[in-house]
N, C-alpha and C positions, 0 to 999 in steps of 0.2 A: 864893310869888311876891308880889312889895310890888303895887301897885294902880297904881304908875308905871310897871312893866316890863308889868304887864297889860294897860297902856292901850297902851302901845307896840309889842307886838304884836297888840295888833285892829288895829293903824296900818296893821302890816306885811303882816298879813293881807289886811285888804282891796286896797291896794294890787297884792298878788299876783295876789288874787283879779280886779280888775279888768282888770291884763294878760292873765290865763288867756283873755278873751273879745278881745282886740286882737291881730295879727300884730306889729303894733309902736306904740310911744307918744310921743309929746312929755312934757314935764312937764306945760303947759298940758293936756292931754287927760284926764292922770291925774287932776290938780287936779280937774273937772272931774266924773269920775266918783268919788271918794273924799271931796270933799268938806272938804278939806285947804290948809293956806295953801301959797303956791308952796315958802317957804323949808323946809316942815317935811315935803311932798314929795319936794325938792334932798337934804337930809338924808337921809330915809331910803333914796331910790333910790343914792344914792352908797355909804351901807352894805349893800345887797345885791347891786353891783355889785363892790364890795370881797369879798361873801363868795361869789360866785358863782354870785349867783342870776340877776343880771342883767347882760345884754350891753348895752354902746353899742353904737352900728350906727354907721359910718364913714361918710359923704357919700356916699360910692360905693356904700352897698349900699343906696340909695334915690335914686331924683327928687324935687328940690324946685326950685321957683320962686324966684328971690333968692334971701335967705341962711338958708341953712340950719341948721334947729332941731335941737337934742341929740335923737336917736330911742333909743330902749330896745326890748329884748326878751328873755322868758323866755331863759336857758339850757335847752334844748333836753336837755342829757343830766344835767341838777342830779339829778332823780328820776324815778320810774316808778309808775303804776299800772296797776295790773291788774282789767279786770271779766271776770265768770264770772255769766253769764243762764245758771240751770238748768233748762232748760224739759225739758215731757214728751214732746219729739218727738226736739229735738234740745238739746246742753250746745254753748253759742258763749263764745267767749273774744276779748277784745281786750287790747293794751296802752297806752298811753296815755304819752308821752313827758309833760315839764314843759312844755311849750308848747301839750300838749293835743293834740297830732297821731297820729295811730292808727299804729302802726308795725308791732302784729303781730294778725293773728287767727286763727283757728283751729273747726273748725266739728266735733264729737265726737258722737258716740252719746249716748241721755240716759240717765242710769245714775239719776235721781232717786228712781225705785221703789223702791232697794234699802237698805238697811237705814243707818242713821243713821251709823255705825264705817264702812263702807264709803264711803259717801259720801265722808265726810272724808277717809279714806284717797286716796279719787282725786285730792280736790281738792289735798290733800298733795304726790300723785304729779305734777301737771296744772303745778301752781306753779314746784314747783322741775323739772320740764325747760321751761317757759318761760325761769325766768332763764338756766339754760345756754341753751338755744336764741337769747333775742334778746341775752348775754353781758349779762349786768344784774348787778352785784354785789346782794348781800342789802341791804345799808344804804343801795344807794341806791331800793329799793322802800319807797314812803311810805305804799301803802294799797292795801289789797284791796276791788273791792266785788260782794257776793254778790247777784245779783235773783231770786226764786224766786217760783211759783203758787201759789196758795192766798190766806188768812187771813194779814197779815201788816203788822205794825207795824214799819214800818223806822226810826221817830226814838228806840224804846227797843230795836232788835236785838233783835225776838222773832218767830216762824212759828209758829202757832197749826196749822199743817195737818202741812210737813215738818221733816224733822232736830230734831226735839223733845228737848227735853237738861231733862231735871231738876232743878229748886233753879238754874241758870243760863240766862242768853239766850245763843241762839244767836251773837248777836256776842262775847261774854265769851268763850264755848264755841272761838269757831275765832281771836280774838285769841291767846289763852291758848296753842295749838298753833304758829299762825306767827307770833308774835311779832311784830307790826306790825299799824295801824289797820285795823278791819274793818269797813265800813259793809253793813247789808242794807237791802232795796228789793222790794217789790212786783214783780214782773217786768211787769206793764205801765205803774207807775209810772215805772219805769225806763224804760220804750220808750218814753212821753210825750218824759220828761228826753233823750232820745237824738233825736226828733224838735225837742224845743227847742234843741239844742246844735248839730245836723250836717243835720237832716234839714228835709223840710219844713214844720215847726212855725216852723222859724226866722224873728223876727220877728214871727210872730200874737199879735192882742191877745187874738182867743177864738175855741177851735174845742176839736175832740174826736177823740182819737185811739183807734182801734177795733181791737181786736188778736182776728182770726180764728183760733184757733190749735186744741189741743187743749181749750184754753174757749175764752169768753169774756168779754171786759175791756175797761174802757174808764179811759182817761186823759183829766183835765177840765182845760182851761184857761184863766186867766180872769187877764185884765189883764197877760198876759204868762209867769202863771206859776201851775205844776202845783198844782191844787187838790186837797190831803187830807182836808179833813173833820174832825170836832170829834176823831176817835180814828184820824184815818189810815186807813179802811178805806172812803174812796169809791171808787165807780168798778165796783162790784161789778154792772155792766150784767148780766151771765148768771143772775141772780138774780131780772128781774125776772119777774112771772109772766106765762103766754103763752096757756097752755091751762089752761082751769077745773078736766080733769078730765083733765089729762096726766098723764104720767110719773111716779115719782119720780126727783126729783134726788138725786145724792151730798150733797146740802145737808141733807136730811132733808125739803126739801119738797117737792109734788108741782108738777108745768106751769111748769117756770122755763126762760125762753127757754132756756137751755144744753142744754136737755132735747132740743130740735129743732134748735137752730141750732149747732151747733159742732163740731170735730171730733171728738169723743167719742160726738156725737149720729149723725154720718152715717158714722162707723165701726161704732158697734151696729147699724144701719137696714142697711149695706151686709153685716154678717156675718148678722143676721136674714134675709135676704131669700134672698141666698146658698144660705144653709142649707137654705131653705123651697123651692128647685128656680130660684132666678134664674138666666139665664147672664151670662156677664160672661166680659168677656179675663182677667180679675184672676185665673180659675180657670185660663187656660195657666200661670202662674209658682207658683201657692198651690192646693195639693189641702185643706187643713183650711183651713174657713172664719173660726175663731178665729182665726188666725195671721193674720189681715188688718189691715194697720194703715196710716193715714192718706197714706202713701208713696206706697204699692201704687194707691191709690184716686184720689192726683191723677195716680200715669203712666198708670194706666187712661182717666182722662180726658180727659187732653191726646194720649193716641193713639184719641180718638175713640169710645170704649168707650158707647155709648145709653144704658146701666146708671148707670153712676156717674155723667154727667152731669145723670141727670132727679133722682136723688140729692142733686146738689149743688143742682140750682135750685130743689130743695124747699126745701131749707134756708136757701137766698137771699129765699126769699119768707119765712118767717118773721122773716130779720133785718132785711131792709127796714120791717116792721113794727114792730119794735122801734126804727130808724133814725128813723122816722117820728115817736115819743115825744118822741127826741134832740134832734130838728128844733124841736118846739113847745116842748118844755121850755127849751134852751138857747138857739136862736134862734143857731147859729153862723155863723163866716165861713166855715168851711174844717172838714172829716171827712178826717182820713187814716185810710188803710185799713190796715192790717198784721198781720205774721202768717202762719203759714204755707202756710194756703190761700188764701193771694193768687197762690199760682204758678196758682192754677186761675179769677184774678180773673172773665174772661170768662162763666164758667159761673156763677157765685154772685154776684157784686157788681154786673154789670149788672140781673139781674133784683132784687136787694137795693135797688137804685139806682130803677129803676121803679115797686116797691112804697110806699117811702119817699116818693116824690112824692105818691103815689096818695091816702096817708094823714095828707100832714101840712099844714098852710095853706098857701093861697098864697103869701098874704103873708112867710112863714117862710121856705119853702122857694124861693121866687127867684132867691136871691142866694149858694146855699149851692154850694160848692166843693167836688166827692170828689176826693180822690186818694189813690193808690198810694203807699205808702211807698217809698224807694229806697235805704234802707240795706240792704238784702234782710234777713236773720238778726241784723243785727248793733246793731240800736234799743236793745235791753234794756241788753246789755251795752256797749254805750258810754255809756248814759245812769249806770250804776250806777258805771261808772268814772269818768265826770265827776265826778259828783254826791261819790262818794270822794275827787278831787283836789281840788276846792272846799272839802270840810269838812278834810283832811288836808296843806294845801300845805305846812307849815313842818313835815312828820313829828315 
């Protein structure tokens, strides 16, 4: 590619890119955000309007004031991508039109556990009855993007914890099978990007986004936008240490909040206790106390269950403590909450909420805003989708 065509599509790039974030544009709007003279704007939108990437909107499919200015917008069915959040509780799927509109999702059992062929196999399986199911031909899908737990560099497509592939990274690994772009992503990095694109993040200059889940994770934001860290591996909050002379962690170290605070933590605590003569309702539906998992223990809760709730607010008072670090360290405007035990917020996040005051300055903590995510399941995977249609829009 000559260095004139290369320049010409970062033109076109950005330009796409910056519709991605507008329903619809002027020239003067785009100019604006691209950076671009009007004429070499006029230029290129008129050839992506020739190639179908872009719609004029007619007078009628908008109000204006006086006389009315040329409006633009994505085509809507140009391309498709697809995210796939493979979390340990639950595997979420969305789809994601060219205009960035969520069109299909899907909410699956986690199959993460099981062996690396398999995996792929599903996601194989998972892909191709999407495109039958939302009628997507194959060439018009421009990019896949994968979010997964653990240890995980998403800017070189490699997982240091699952689907570990030999002599290849992971994105090489599942391009090479589906034949089209594959972006990976931290799965709370994603949740962040999904909170910055659809959810409550939208807009914030700096805050922190907190995913309660089977860990946990935290997504930093600063000046608008997701902070990685010198090797991509910030945000690894469940790691900090909690108790001197705790637990060991799966990390290999011993008292890391994850240890007390998460649902890994109050899934062991609720089968230990169990086991040890606890009652609980959780034992009308489950006779073997191993077979308990993180489900089980928020319907126990929310149908009032004394057990599982004193449970969870043990676990609340350790995150609030840790919340409280968050608070001094970062000095945010705004903490979203998210993740899968937010269905039990009440039990765990107001007392997290309490602690966190308790422990952190005044001064810090005055002004600082919690809230509930409301993409429910679906933060990761549309953050990883996005994130896929911004680096992949011209396939």
């Amino acid at each position: 590619m000559t260095l004139m065509k290369e320049k010409k599509l970062q033109r076109i790039h950005e330009i796409i890119k910056a519709m991605m974030f507008h329903e619809r544009m002027t020239l003067a709007e785009i100019v604006n955000k691209v950076n671009l003279s009007l004429p070499k704007v006029t230029e290129i939108v008129n050839e992506l309007k020739k190639s179908g990437i872009v719609n004029e909107l007619s007078s009628e499919d908008f109000q204006s004031m006086g006389r009315p200015s040329q409006k633009f917008q994505l085509n809507s069915g140009y391309g498709y991508f697809i995210g796939i959040d493979l979390g340990r509780v639950y595997t979420n799927i969305v789809v994601l039109d060219y205009k960035q509109n969520k069109i299909y999702e899907n909410h699956l059992e986690a199959f993460l556990n099981l062996e690396t062929k398999i995996i792929v196999k599903n996601l194989n399986v998972i892909i191709n009855q999407i495109l039958k199911e939302v009628k997507i031909e194959k060439e018009k899908l421009f990019g896949i993007g994968v979010s997964l737990p653990g240890i995980v560099d998403g800017k070189k497509g490699i997982s240091h914890t699952y689907l570990k592939i030999d002599g290849v990274t992971l994105k090489d690994y599942l391009e090479e099978i589906f034949k089209v772009k594959v972006r990976i992503e931290h799965d709370v990095k994603s949740m962040t990007l999904g909170e910055l694109y659809y959810g409550k993040a939208r807009g914030l200059d700096n805050g922190l986004y907190l995913n309660f889940g089977w860990g946990l994770g935290l997504g930093i934001i600063i000046n608008k936008e997701l902070y990685y860290g010198k090797d991509s591996y910030s945000g690894e909050f469940g790691h900090v240490p909690a108790l001197a002379d705790g637990d060991l962690c799966y990390c290999g170290k011993t008292g890391c909040l994850e240890t007390v605070a998460s649902g890994r933590a109050i899934t062991k605590k609720v089968r230990e206790k169990i086991s040890a003569g606890a009652s609980s309702i959780i034992l009308n539906t489950i006779v073997d106390p191993d077979k308990i998992g993180p489900r089980d223990i928020l319907k126990a809760a929310n149908k009032g269950d004394q057990f599982s709730i004193e449970i969870l607010e043990e676990a609340g008072k350790y995150l609030g403590i840790g919340i409280a670090m968050l608070i001094n360290i970062f000095n945010p405007e705004k903490i979203i909450i998210g993740g899968t035990f937010t269905q039990v917020a009440s039990y765990i996040l107001d007392v997290a909420k309490s602690n966190a005051m308790k422990h952190s300055l005044t001064q810090l903590n005055n002004n600082v805003n919690f809230e509930i995510s409301n993409l429910s399941n679906n933060s990761g995977a549309l953050g990883v989708a996005r994130l896929t249609a911004i680096e992949n829009c011209l396939n």
